[in-house]
N, C-alpha and C positions, 0 to 999 in steps of 0.2 A: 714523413707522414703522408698518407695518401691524401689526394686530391677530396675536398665535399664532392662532388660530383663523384666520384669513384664511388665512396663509401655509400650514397645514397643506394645506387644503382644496385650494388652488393646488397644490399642492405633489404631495399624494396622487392628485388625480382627474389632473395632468397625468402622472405616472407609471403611473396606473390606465390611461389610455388609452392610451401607448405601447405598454404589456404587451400590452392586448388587441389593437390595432394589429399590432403586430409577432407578434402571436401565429396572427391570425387570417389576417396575412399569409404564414406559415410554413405555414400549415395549406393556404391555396388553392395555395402553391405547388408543394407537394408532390404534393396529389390529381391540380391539371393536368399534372405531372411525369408523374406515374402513369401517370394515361390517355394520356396521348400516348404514354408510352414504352408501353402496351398497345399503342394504333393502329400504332405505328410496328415492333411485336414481328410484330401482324398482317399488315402491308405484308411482314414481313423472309418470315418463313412461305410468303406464296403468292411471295417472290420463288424462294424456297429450291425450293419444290415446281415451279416453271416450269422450275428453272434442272437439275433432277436427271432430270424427264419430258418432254426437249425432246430432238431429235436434228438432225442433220442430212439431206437426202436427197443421196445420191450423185450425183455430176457428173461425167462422164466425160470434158468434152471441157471445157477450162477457157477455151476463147477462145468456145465457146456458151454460156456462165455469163456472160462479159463482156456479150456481144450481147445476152444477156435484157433489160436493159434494165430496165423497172420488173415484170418478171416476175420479177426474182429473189426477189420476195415468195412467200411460203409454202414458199420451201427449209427453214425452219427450222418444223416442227410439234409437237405436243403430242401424247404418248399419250393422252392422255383428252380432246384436243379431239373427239371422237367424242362425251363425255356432256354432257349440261345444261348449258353454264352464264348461267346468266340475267342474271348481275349486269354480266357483258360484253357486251349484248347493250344496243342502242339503248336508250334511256328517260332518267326523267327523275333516277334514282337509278343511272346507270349507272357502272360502275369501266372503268378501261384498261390494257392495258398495250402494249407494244413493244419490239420486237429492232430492233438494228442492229449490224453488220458494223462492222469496228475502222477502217470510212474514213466510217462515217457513212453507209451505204446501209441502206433500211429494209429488213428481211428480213419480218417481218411483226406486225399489230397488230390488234387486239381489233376486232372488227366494230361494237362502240361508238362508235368514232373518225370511222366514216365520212367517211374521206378525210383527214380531220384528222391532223398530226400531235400526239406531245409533244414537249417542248423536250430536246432533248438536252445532257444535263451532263458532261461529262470526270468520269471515276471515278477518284478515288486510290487506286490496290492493288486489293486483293480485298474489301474491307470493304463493305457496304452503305452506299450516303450517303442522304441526306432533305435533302427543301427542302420548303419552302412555295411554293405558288402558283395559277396562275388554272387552271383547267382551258379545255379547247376550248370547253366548251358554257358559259362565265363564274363558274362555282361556283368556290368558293375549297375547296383539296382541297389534299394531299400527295402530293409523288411521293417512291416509294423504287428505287433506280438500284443496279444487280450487274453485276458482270463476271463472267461465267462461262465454260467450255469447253465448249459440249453435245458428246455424244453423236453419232459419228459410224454412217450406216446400214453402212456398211462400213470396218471394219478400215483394210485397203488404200489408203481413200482420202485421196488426199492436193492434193485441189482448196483452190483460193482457201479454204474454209473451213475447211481442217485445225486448223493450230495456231493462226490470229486468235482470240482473245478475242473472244465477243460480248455486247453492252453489252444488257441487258434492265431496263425500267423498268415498273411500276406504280404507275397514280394511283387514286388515290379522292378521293371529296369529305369534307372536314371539317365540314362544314354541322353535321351532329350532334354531331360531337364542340364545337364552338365555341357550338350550344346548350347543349348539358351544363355549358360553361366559364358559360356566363351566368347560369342555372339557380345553381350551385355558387357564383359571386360576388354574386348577390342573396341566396342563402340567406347566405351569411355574412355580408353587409353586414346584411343584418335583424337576424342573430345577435347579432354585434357590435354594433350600434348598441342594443340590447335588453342587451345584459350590462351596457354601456357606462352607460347611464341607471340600471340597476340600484345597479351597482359605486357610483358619485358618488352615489346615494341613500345607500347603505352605508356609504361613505366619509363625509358629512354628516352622516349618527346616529350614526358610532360613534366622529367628533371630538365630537359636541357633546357626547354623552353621558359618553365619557371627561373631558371638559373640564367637565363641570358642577360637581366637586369645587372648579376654581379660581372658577367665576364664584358659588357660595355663596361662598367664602371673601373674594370682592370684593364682595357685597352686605353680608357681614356687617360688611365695614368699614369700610364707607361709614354702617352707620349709629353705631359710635361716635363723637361728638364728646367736649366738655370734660367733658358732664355727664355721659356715660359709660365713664368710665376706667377701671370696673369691671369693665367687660367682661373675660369670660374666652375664649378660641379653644378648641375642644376639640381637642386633637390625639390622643388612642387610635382615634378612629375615622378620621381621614384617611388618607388613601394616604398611601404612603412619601413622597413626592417633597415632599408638601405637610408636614409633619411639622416639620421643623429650621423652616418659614418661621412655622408657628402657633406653636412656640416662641417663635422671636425677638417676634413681634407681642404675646404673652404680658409677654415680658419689657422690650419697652418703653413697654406698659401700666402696667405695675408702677411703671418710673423715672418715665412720666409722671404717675400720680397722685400719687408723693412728692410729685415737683418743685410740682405744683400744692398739695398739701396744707401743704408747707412756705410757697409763698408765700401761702395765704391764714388760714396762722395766723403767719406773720409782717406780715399787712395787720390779722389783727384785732389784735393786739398791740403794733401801732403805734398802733392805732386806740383800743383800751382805753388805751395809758399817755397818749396825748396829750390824752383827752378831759378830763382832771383839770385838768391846766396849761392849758389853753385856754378852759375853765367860770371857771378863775381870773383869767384875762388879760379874758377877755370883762366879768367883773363890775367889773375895775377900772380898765377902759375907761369903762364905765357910769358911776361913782361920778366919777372924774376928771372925765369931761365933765359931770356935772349938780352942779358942784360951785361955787360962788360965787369972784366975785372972779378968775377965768381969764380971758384974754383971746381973742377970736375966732382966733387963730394956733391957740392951744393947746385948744381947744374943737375946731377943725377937727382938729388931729391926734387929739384922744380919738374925732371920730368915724370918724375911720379907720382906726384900732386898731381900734374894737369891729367895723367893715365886715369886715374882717380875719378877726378874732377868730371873728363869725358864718359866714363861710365857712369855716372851719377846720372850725368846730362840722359845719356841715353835711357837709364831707366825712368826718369821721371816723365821724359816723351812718351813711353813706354806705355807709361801708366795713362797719363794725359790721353793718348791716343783710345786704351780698353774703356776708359770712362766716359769719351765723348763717341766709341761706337754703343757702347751699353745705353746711352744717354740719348740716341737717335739722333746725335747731335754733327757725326761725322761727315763732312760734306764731300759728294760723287761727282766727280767730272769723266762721265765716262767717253771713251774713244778709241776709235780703232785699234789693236793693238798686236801686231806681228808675236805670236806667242815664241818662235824660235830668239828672237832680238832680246826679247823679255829675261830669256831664261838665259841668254851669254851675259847680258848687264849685268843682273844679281850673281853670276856664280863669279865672274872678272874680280871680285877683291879677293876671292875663297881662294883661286887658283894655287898663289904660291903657295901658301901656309899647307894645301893638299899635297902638293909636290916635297917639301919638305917634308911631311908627314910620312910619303912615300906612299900617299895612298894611288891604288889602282883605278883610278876616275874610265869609266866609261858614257858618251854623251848619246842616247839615241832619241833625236832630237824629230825624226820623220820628218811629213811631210810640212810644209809651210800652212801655218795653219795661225787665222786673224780669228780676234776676238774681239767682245765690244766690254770695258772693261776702266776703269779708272788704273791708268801708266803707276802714277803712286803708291798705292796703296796694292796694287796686284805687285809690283815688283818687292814691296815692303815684305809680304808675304812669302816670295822666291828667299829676298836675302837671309829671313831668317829659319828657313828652312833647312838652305845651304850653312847657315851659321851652324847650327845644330849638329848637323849631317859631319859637317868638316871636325869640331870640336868634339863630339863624342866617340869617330872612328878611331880605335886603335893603331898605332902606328901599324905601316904596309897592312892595312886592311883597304877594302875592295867600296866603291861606291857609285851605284849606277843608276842613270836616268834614263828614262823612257817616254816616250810620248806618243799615244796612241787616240789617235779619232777616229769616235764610234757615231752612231748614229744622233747627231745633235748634240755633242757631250768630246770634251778632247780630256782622260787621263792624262794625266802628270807624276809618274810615280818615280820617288824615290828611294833606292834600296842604300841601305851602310849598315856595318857591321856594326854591334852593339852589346859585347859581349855581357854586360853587366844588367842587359834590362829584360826585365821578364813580361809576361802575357799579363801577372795584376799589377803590373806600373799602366798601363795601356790606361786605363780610366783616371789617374790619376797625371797626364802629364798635361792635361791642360790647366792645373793647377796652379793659381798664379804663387809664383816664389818658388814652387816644387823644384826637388833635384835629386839627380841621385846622392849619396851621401860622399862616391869617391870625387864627385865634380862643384861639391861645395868651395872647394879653394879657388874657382875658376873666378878672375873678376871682371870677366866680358859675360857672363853668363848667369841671367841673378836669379829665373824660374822664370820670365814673363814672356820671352820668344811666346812660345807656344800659346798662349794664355791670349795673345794679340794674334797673332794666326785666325787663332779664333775666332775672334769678334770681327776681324776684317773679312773674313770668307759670311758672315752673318751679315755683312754692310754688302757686300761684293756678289751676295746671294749664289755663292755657290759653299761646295764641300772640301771639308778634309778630313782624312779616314786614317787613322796612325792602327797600325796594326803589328804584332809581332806574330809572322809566321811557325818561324821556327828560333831554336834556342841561339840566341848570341845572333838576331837580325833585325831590326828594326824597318819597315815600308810602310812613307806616308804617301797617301795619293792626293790628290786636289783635283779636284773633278770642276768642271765650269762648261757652260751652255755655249755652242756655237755659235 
């Protein structure tokens, strides 16, 4: 599922640009409304003025009105055709208009036409109609079309053109007005595409900025782990909405440190009563087996009692040790300490058991390089590393050390072969008792190495990074301070 923040973003800029879309769309359609209904108010005007200052001339004889033939033109004139008018007159910005008679015969037309006619339209009623179209000279123009009665020169008369309605049209060219429309739709298209980038800039700061309440509140909790259960959320200062969730995270902080406080004073209390009975068991293992007159049967079981007994011992130091670093209780004697010497002492018991393993050991130990550092518990750290390291390699498998100092900081890594463990063991090996399932039978190995590593590099205040690079390889580093 996508991210809140995605879907907002989505969400807002595509409603952001409908608005302005349809807004800006509302807005061109209106103005081109506008002006056309001007142009077309214009057209109605000079239809109106033709149609009130127009007459007819008197015909006396109605069968020499038939005979005229294409002379019937200019029975129908203008009182003011007498002044100016330019805009009817040939050229390249020229307007037209035309009269014709209710069978279609042209009575007369604008000197602009020169010969040309316009197209004649049946008029419904009395009302002015409008078309679009080409003009004679190819401009794309408007015509507006009236039916009127002019004006007869006498009374009396009652020739072919008494009571016929005549149909009068004017055109003009829209050229400008159709400029103006493109003018008007680039200016808004700029508009719009300018608000548009604005708005989704707008929209993108003032989700991330609203939203940055939650992504503190997800940085901050990602950095609690086990060793900080302490952690408090402040909730007086959050937004409402975030408020009830710093709560709940508060309060299952709280049950999570019990739960954890209860089992690691139920592991040292394990660990304190068992160590008495097992110091016990251990010595009379000891005594049994170095004891005269026992037979090899019962000599080998005392030694495997006291094998026993010694692993017992050592988990319960184990545990003792994770509980009193958990417990802030672990005491630091820190000092000098040759990190090359460090690392021959803790590997010096691993030696043989790798040699018989037949593993491939390589040491690169670099340069001499001093730390300041508590000797015990740093080496504690080494041996059980190398425990690990030696015990889980496959026989004639490969295992190599490195030591590299960086700026203020000396790695310590170690690589061995691992063929059984994968990338999601990685989170789960500081678990205390964890193992894999084929090294359950091991009984030097009970899950807690690693689990103490831990808490001593937390007392020791440096790191360890277990990582699986690649398939079938385990490398842990330990990083510490110069």
């Amino acid at each position: 599922m996508s991210s809140i923040r995605t879907r907002l973003l989505w969400s807002l800029g595509c409603c952001t640009t409908l608005i302005l879309l349809v807004s800006f769309s509302a807005v061109y359609a209106y103005v081109t409304q506008s002006l056309t209904r001007a142009f077309d108010d214009d057209l109605a005007r000079k239809l109106g003025a033709f149609a009130l200052m127009s007459e007819v001339e008197g015909d006396d004889d109605e069968e020499t009105y038939e005979d005229r033939g294409d002379d019937r033109e200019n029975r129908v004139h203008f009182e003011f055709a007498e002044l100016a008018m330019p805009e009817y007159e040939p050229g390249p910005d020229a307007e037209y208009y035309q009269v014709w008679d209710g069978e279609g015969r042209i009575l007369t037309r604008s000197p602009s036409l020169q010969g040309d006619t316009l197209t004649r339209i049946p008029v419904p009623g009395t009302s002015v109609y409008y078309q679009d179209g080409v003009l004679p000279d190819g401009r794309d123009g408007r015509l507006a079309v009236l039916a009127f009665q002019p004006i007869h020169e006498h009374e009396e008369d009652d020739g072919p053109l008494a009571d016929a309605p005549l149909v009068l049209a004017v055109a003009r060219s829209t050229g400008e007005l159709n400029r103006t429309f493109g003018v008007l739709l680039g200016g808004l298209s700029m508009s719009a595409l300018m608000t548009m980038v604005i708005m989704l800039l707008l929209v993108w700061f003032l989700v991330k900025r609203n939203l940055a309440p939650i992504d503190a509140v997800c940085h901050e909790l990602t950095q609690v782990d086990a060793e900080e259960l302490a952690h408090h959320f402040d909730v007086a200062h959050r937004p409402e909405e975030l408020q009830p969730i710093c709560q709940r995270l508060n309060e299952l902080l709280v049950r999570l440190r019990e739960s954890f406080e209860r089992e690691r004073r139920f592991n040292a209390d394990v660990a304190h009563e068992l160590r008495t009975p097992i110091a016990e068991l251990r010595a009379l293992a000891e005594v049994s087996r170095n004891r005269q007159g026992i037979g090899a049967v019962e000599r080998q079981s005392f030694e495997d009692a006291l094998d026993i007994a010694t692993g017992m011992e050592r988990l319960t130091t184990a545990l003792l040790d994770i509980a009193r670093c958990h417990g802030g209780q672990m005491g630091v004697e820190r000092a000098p300490v040759v990190l090359q010497d460090a690392i021959a002492d803790a590997w010096s018991p691993f030696a043989t058991e790798a040699q018989q393993k037949g593993l491939g050991v390589v040491m690169e130990r670099g340069e001499t390089c001093v730390i300041q550092t508590d000797p015990v518990l740093f080496g504690l750290i080494l041996t059980n590393l190398f425990s690990n390291a030696v015990a889980y390699s496959p026989e004639g498998g490969q295992l190599r050390l490195s030591v590299v100092t960086t700026r203020g900081h000396v790695n310590v890594t170690l690589n061995n072969e691992a063929p059984d463990l994968t990338a999601e063991d990685v989170a789960r090996m500081y678990d205390t008792f964890w193992r894999k399932e084929e090294h359950t039978a091991d009984p030097r190995h009970a899950g807690v190495g690693l689990s103490l590593v831990r808490a001593l590099t937390g007392v020791l205040e440096c790191q360890v990074v277990i990582e699986v690079p690649s398939k079938g390889t385990c490398r842990v580093t330990l990083r510490h301070a110069v």
